[in-house]
PAZAPA-4460 file (N, C-alpha, C; in steps of 0.05 Angstrom, whole numbers, plus 32768, in hexadecimal, padded with zeros to 4 digits):
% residues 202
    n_x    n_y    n_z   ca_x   ca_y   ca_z    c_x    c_y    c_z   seq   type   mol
   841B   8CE3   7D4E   8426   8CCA   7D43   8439   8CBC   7D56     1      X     A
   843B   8CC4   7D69   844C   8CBE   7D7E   8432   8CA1   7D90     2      X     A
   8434   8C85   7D7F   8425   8C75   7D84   8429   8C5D   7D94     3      X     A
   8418   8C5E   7DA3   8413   8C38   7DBD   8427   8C27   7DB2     4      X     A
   8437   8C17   7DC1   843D   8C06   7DB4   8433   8BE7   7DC0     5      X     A
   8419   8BE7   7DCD   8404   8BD6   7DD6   83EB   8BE3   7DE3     6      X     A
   83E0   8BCF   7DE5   83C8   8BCF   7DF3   83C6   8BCA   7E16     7      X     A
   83B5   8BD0   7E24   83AD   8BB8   7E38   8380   8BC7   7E3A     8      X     A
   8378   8BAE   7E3B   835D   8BB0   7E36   8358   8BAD   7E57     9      X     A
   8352   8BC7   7E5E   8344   8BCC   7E71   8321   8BDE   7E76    10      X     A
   8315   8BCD   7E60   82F5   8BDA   7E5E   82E9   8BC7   7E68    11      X     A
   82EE   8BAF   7E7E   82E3   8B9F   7E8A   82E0   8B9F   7EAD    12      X     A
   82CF   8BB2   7EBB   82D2   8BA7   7ED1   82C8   8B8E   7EE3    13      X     A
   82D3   8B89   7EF6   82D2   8B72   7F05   82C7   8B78   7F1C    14      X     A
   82AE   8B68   7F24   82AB   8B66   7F3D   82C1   8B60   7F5A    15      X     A
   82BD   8B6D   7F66   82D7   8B5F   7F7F   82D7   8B42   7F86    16      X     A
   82C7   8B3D   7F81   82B8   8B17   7F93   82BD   8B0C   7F7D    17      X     A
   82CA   8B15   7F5E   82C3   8B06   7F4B   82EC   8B0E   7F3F    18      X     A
   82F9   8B17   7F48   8313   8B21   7F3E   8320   8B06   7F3B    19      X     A
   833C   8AFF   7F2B   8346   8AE9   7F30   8361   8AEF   7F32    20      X     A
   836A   8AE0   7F48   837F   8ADB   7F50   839D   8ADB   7F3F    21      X     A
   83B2   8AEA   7F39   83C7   8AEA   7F1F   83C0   8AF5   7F08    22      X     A
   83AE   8B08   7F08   839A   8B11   7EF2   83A1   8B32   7EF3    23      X     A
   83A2   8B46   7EE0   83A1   8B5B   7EE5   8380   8B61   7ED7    24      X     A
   8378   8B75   7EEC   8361   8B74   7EE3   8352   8B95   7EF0    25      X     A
   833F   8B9E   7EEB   832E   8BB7   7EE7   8318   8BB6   7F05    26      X     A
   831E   8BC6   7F1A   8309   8BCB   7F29   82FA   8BDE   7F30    27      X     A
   82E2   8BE5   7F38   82DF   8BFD   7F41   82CD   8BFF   7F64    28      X     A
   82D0   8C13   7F74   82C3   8C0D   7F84   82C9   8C27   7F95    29      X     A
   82C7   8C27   7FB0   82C5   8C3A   7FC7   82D5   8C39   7FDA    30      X     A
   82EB   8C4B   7FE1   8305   8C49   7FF3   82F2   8C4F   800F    31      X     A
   82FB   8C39   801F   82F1   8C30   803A   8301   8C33   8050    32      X     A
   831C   8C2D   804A   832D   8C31   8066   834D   8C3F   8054    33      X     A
   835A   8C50   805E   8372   8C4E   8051   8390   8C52   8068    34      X     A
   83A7   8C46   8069   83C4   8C4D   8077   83D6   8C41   8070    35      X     A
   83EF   8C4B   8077   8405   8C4A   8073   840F   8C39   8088    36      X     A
   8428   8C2A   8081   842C   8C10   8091   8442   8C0F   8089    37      X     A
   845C   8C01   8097   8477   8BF7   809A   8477   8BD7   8098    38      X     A
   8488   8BD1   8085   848E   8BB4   8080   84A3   8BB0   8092    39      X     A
   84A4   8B94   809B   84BE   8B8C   80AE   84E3   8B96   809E    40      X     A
   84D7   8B9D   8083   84F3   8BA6   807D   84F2   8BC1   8076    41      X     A
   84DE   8BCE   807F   84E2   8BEC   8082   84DF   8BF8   8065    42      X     A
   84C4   8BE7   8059   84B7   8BF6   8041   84A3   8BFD   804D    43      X     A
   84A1   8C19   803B   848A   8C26   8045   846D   8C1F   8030    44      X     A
   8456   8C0E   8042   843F   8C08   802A   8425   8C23   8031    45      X     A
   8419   8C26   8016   83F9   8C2F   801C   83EF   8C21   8011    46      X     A
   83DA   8C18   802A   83C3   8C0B   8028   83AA   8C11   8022    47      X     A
   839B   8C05   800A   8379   8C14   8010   836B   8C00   800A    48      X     A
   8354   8BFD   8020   8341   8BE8   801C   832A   8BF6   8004    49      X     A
   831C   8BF0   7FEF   8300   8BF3   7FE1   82F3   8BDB   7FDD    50      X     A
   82DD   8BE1   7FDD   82BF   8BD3   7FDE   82B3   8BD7   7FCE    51      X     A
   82A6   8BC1   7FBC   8289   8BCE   7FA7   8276   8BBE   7FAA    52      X     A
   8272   8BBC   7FBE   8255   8BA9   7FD0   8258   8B89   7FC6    53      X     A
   8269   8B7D   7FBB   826D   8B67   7FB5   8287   8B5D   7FBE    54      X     A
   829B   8B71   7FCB   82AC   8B62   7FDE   82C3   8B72   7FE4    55      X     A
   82DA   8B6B   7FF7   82E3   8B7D   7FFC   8305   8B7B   7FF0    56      X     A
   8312   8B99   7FEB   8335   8B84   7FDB   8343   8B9F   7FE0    57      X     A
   8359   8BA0   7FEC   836D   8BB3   7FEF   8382   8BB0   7FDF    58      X     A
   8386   8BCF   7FD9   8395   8BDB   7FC6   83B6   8BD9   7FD0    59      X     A
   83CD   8BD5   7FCC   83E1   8BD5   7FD9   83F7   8BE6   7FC4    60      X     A
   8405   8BF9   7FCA   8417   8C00   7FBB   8436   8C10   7FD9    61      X     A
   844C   8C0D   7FC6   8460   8C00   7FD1   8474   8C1A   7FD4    62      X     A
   847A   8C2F   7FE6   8494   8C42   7FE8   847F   8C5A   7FD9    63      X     A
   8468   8C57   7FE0   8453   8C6F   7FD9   8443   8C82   7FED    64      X     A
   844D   8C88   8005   843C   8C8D   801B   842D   8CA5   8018    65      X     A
   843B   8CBB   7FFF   842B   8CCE   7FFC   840D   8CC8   7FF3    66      X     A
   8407   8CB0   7FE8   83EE   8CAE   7FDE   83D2   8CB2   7FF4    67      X     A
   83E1   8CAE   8014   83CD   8CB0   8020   83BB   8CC8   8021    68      X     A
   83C5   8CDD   8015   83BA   8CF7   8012   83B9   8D00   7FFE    69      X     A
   83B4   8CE7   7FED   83A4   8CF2   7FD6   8382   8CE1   7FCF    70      X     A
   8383   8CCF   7FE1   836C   8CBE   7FE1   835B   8CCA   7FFF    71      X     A
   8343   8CC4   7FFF   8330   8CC9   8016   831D   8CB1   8014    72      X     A
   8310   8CA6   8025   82FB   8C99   8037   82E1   8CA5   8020    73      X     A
   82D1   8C8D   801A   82B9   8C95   7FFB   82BD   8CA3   7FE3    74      X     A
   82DE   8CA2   7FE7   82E0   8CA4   7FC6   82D4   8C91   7FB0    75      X     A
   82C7   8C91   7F92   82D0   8C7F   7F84   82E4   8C7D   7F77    76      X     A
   82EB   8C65   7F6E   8303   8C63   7F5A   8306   8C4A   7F4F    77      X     A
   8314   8C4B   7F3E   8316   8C34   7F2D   8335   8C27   7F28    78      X     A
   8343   8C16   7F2C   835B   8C0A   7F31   8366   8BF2   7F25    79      X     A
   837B   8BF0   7F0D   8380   8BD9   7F01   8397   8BD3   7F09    80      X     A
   8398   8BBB   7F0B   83B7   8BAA   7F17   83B7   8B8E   7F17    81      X     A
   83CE   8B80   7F2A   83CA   8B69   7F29   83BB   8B59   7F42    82      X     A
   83AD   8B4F   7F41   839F   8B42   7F52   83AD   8B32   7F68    83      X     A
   83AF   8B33   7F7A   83C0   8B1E   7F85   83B2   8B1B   7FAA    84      X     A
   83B9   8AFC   7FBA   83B0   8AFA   7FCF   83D2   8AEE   7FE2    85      X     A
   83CC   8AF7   7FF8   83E6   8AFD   800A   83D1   8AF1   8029    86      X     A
   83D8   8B06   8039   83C4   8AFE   804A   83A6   8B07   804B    87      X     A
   83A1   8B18   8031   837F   8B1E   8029   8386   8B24   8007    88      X     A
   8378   8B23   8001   836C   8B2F   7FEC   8374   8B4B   7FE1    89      X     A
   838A   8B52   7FC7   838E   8B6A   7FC3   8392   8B6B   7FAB    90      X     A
   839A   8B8B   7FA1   83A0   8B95   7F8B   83B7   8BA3   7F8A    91      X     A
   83CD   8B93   7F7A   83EF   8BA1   7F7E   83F9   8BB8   7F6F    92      X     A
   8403   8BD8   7F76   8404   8BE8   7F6C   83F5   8BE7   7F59    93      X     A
   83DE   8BEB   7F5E   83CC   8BF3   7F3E   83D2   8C0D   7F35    94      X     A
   83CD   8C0D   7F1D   83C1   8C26   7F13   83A5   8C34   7F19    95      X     A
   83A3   8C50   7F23   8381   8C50   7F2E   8378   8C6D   7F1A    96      X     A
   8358   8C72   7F1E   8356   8C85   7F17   833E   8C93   7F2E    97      X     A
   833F   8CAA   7F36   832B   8CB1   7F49   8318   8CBB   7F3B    98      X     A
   82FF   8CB1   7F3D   82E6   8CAF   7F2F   82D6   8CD1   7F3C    99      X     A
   82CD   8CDF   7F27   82BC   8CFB   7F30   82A1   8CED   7F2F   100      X     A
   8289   8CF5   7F3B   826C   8CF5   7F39   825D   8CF6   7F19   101      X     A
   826C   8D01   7F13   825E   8D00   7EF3   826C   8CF6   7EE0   102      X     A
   8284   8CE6   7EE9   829E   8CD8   7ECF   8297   8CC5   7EC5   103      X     A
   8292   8CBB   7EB7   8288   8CA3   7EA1   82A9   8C9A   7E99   104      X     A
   82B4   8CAA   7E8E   82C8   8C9D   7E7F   82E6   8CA5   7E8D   105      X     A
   82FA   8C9A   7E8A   8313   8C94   7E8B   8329   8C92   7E76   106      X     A
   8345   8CAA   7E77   8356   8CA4   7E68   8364   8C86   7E69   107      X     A
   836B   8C87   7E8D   8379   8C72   7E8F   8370   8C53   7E9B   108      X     A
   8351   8C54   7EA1   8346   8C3D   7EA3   832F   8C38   7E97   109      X     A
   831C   8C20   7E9B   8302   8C23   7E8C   82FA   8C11   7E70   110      X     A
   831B   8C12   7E5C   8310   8C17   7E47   832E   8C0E   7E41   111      X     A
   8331   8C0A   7E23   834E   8BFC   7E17   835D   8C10   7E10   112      X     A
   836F   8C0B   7E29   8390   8C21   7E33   83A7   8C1F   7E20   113      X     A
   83AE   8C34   7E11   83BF   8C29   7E05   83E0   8C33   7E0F   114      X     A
   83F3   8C26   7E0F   8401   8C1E   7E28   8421   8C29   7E0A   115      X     A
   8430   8C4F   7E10   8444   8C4D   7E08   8459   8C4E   7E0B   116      X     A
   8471   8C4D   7DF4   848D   8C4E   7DFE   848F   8C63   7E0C   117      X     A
   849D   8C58   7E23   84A6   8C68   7E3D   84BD   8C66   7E43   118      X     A
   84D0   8C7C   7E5C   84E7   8C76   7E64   84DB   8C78   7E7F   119      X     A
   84F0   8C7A   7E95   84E3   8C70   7EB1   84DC   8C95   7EBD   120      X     A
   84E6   8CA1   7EB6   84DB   8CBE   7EBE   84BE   8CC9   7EB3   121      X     A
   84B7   8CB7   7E99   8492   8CBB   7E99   848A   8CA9   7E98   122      X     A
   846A   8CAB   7EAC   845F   8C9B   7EAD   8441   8C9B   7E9D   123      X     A
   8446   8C77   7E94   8425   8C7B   7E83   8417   8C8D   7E86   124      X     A
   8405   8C8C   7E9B   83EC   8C9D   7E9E   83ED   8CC1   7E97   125      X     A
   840C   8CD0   7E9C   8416   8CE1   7E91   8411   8CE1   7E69   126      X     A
   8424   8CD2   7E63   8428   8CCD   7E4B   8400   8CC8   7E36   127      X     A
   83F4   8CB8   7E45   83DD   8CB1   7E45   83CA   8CCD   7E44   128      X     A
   83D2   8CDD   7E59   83C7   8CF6   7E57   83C4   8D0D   7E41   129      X     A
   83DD   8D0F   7E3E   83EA   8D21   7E2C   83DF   8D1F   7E06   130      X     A
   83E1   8D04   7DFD   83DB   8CEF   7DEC   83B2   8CF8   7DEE   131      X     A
   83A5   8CFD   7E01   8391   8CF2   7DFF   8383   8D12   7DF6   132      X     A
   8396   8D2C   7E06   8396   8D44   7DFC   8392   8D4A   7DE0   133      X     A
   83AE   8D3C   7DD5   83B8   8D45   7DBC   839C   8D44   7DB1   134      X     A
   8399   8D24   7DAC   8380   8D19   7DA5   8367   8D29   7D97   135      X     A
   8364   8D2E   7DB5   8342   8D38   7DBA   8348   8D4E   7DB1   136      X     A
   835A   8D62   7DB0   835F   8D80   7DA3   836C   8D81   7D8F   137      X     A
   8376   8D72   7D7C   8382   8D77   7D63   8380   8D65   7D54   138      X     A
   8374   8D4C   7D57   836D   8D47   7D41   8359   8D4C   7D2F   139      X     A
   8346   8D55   7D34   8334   8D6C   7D1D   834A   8D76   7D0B   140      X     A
   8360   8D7E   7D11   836F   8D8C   7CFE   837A   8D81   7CEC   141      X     A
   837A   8D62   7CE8   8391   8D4C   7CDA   837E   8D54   7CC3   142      X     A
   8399   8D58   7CA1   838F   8D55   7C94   8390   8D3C   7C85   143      X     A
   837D   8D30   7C74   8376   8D19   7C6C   8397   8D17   7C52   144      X     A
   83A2   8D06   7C57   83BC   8D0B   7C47   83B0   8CF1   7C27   145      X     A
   83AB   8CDE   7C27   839E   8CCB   7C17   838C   8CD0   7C0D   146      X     A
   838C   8CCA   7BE5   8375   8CD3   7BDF   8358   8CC5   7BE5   147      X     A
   8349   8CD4   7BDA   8330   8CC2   7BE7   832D   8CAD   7BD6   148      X     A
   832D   8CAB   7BC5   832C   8C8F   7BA9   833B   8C79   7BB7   149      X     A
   8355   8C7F   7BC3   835D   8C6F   7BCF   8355   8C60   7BF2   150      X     A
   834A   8C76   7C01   833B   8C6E   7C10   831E   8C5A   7C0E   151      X     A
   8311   8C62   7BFA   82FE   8C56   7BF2   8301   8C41   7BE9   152      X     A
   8314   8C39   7BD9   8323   8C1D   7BCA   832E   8C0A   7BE2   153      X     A
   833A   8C14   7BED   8349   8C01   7C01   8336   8BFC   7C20   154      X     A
   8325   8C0C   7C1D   830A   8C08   7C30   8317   8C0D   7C53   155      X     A
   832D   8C2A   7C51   8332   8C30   7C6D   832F   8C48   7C76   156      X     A
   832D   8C45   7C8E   8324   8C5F   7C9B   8330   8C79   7C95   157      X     A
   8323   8C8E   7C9F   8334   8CAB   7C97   8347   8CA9   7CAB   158      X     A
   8353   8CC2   7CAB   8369   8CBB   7CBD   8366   8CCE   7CD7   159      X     A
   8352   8CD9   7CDF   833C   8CE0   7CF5   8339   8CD3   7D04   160      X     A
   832D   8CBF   7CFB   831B   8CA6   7D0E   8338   8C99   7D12   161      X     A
   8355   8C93   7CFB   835E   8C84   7D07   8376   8C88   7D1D   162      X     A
   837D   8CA2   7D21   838C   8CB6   7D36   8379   8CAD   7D47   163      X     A
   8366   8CB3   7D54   8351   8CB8   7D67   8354   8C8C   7D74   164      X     A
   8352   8C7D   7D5E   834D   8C63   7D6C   8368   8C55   7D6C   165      X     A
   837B   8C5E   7D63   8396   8C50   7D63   83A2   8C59   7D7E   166      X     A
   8393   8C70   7D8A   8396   8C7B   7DAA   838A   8C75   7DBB   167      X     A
   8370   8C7A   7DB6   835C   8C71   7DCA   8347   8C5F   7DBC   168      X     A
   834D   8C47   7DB8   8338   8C3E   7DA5   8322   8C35   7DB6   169      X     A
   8307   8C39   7DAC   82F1   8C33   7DB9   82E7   8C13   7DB4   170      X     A
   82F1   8BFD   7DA0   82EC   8BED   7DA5   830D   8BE4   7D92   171      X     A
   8312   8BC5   7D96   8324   8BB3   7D8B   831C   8BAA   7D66   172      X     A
   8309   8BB1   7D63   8301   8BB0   7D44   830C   8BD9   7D3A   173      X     A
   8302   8BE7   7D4E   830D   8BFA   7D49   8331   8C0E   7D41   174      X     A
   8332   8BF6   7D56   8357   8BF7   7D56   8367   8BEB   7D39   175      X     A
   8355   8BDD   7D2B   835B   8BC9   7D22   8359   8BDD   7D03   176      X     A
   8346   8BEB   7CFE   8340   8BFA   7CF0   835A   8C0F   7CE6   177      X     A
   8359   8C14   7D07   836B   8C33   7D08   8387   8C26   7D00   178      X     A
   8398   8C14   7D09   83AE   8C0A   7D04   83B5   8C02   7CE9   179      X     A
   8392   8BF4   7CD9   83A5   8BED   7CC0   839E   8C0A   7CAE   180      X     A
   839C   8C1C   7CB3   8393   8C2E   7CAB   83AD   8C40   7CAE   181      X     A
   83BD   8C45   7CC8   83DA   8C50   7CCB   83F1   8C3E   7CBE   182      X     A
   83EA   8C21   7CBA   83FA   8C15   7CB3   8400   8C14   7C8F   183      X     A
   83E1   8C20   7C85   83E5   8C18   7C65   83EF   8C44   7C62   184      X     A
   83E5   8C4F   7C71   83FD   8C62   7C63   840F   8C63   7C69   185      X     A
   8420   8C54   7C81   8434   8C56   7C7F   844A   8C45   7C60   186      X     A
   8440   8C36   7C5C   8441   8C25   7C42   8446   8C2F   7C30   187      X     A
   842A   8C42   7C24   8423   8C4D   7C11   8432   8C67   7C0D   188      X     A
   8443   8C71   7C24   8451   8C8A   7C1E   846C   8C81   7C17   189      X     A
   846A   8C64   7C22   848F   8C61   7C1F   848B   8C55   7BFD   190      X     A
   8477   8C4B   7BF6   8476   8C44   7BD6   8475   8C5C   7BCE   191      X     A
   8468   8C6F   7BD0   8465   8C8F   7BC0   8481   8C99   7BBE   192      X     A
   848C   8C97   7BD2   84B2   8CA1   7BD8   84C0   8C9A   7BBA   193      X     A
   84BF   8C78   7BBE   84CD   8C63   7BAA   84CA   8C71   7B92   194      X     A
   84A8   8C6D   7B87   849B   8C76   7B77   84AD   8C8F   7B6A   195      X     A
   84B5   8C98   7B79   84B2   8CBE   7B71   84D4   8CB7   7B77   196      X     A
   84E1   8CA5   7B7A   84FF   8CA9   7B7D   8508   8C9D   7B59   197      X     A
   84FB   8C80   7B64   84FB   8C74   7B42   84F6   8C84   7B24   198      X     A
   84E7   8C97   7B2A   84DF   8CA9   7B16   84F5   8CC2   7B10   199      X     A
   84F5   8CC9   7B26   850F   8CE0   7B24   8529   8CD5   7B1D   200      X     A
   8530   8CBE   7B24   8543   8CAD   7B0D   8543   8CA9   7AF5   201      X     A
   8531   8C96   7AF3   8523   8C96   7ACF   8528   8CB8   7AC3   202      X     A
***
């Protein structure tokens, strides 16, 4: 219950030749060149060029030089940020994910990220992780707290489906489900409270 307090919809990728300019946006492709570089004021940048046969756009992130050894030459990966052009074509501190041979899917790209309260010692993709655990391993266990007459009446989801899409929702009609679905018990318990306070008075 520890829930998003937004979205960002990243189940759209972009061609490179097709990205736009001030846009944060979803790429994927093949690390081609990568190094470390000194700005005239003595920041340290890593640079990585990728390619996905439609064009070419480097990655830039800022006082990170360890990253050079964590990326290699034909990696895939996939990388969301803000789009931006300087003297070429790049992508500013993105967020990336390094793609395996058989990965279809993504916690933290791919697909609609849901983005939570944080302090500056964790970071999303951590928090994102942990959340995506819980998830996938315990919620089988949630028990259904609402009766079913009432589920059935008010026409919302169990509360299975709606743990599982209020985290990782698979589509925006889905989310939509799961939320008014956390939202009417939260309602419905604080009227049951009343309910059962009013009575014990009477």
């Amino acid at each position: 219950y520890f829930l998003p307090a937004r979205y960002e919809d990243r189940s759209n990728l972009t061609p490179i030749k097709d990205v736009k300019v001030g846009e944060h946006q979803t790429i994927q492709g093949e690390v081609v060149t990568l190094a470390n570089r000194i700005t005239r004021s003595s920041v340290p940048i890593f640079q990585m060029a990728i390619t996905d046969q439609t064009g070419l756009i480097h990655a830039v992130w800022f006082n990170q030089p360890y990253l050079k050894d964590y990326f290699r030459k034909g990696q895939r990966i996939v990388l969301y940020g803000k789009i931006e052009m300087h003297d070429k074509l790049q992508i500013t501190q993105p967020e990336y994910e390094i793609l395996k041979s058989d990965e279809v899917d993504s916690v933290n790209i791919g697909r609609i990220v849901p983005i939570y309260p944080a302090t500056s010692q964790l970071t999303q993709k951590y928090l994102r992780g942990l959340a995506f655990h819980a998830v996938s391993t315990y919620t089988k266990f949630l028990a259904e707290r609402l009766p079913t007459y009432i589920i059935a009446r008010e026409r919302i989801v169990d509360i299975k489906f709606a743990i599982r899409n209020i985290h990782f929702p698979s589509s925006f009609e889905n989310l939509e489900k799961a939320y008014r679905r956390i939202v009417f018990e939260e309602f419905f318990t604080l009227q049951l409270a009343l309910a059962m306070k009013k009575k014990g008075m009477k």
